[in-house]
N, C-alpha and C positions, 0 to 999 in steps of 0.2 A: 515860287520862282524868284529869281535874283539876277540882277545883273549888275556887272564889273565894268572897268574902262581901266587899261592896258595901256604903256607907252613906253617905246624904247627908241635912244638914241643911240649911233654912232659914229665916228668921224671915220673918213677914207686912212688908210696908213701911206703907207713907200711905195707898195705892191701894186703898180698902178694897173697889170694884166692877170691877177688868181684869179681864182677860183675859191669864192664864198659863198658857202650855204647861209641858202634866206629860207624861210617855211621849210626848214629839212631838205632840200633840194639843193644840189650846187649850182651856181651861176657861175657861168664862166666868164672871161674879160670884164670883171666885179673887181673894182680894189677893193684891196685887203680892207678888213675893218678891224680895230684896233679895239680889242676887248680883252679882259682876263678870260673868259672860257672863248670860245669857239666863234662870238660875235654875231652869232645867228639871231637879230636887232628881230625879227619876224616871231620866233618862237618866244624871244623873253617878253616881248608885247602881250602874246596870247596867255603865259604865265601869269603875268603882273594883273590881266584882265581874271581871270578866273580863282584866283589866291583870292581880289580884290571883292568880286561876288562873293566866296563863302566864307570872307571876313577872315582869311587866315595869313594876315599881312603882305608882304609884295617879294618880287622874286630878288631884291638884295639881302634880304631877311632872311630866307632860305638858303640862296648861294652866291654868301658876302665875295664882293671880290680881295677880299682878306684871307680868306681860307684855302691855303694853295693847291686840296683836294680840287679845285673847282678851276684850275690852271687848265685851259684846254679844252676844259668839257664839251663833249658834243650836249649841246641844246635840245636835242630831242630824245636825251635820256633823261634830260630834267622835266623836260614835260611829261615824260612816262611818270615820273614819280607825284608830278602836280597832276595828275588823273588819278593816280591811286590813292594818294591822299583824301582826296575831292570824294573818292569812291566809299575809304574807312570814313568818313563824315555825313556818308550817305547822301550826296549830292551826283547826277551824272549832267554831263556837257550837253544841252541842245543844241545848240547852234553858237558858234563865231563867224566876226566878220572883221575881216583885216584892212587897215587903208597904208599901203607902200609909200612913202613920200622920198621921191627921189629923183637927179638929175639922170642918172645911171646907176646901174644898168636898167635898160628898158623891161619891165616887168611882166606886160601881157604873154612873152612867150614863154613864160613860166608859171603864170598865174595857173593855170590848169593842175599841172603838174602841184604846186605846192599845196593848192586846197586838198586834191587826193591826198596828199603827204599828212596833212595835218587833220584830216577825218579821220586817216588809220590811228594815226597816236592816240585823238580825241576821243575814238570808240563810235565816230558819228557818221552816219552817211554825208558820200561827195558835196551832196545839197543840202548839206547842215553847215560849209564852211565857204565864205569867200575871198577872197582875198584879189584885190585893186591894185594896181601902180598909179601912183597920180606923181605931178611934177610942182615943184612948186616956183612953176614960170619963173625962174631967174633971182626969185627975194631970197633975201639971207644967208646964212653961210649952206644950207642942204640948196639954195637954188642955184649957188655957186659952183655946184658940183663935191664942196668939201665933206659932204655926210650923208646920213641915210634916218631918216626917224619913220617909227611905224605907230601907228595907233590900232587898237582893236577892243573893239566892245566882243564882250560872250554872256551867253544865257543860259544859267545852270538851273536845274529842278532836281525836286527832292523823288 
């Protein structure tokens, strides 16, 4: 068994009323996040964490934002590929656990929704992932409302 530690940041963009997908899931009245691929700050946490267990570097490594293949990408096609990776290495996903740190959008009414999201891709049952909003009461530029950081530990076996 192995375990990883995940982190992704974002900053809010212009889009003060889209619609951005967090843990594969859209949230709606989300500002825009400002990323080369699709911005989905939930999913490259869970990547960055699970790369990071089977020692196979972190998710800028695999999709620089230099490489303009990677302009847009939806995020939970990269995670498909960081599971079958993980899979040809002979490693599978036990459990993750995601922590949301944000002023907005409020998380709990999608927490549900996202863990299901991220067990199907993960290959894991509902109760092998969870995923949290927390706030961080007003400090710094994400308590300011200006970003979104996610952290996520996961736990891979052979």
């Amino acid at each position: 068994m192995r375990v990883g530690f995940g982190y992704d940041s974002h900053r809010f963009g212009d889009e003060p009323h889209a619609v951005q997908k967090l843990g594969g899931v859209a949230v709606e009245n989300c500002p825009k996040l400002v990323a080369h691929s699709d911005g989905d700050a939930v999913i490259h946490a869970v990547v960055d964490a699970l790369l990071g267990a089977a020692a196979l570097g972190n998710v800028g490594e695999h999709f620089p934002d230099s490489d303009p293949q990677w302009k847009g990408a939806d995020s939970a096609a990269l995670l498909e590929q960081v599971v079958a990776e993980l899979a040809a290495n002979g490693w599978r996903v036990v459990n993750v656990d995601v922590a949301i740190v944000c002023e907005k959008p409020k998380i709990a009414p999608y927490a549900a929704a996202m863990s299901a999201r991220l067990a199907e891709i993960l290959r894991v049952g509902a109760g092998d992932v969870s995923v949290k909003g927390k706030t961080n009461e007003k400090m710094d530029a994400v308590g300011a409302g200006l970003g979104i950081e996610v952290h996520c530990v996961a736990l891979i076996d052979r």
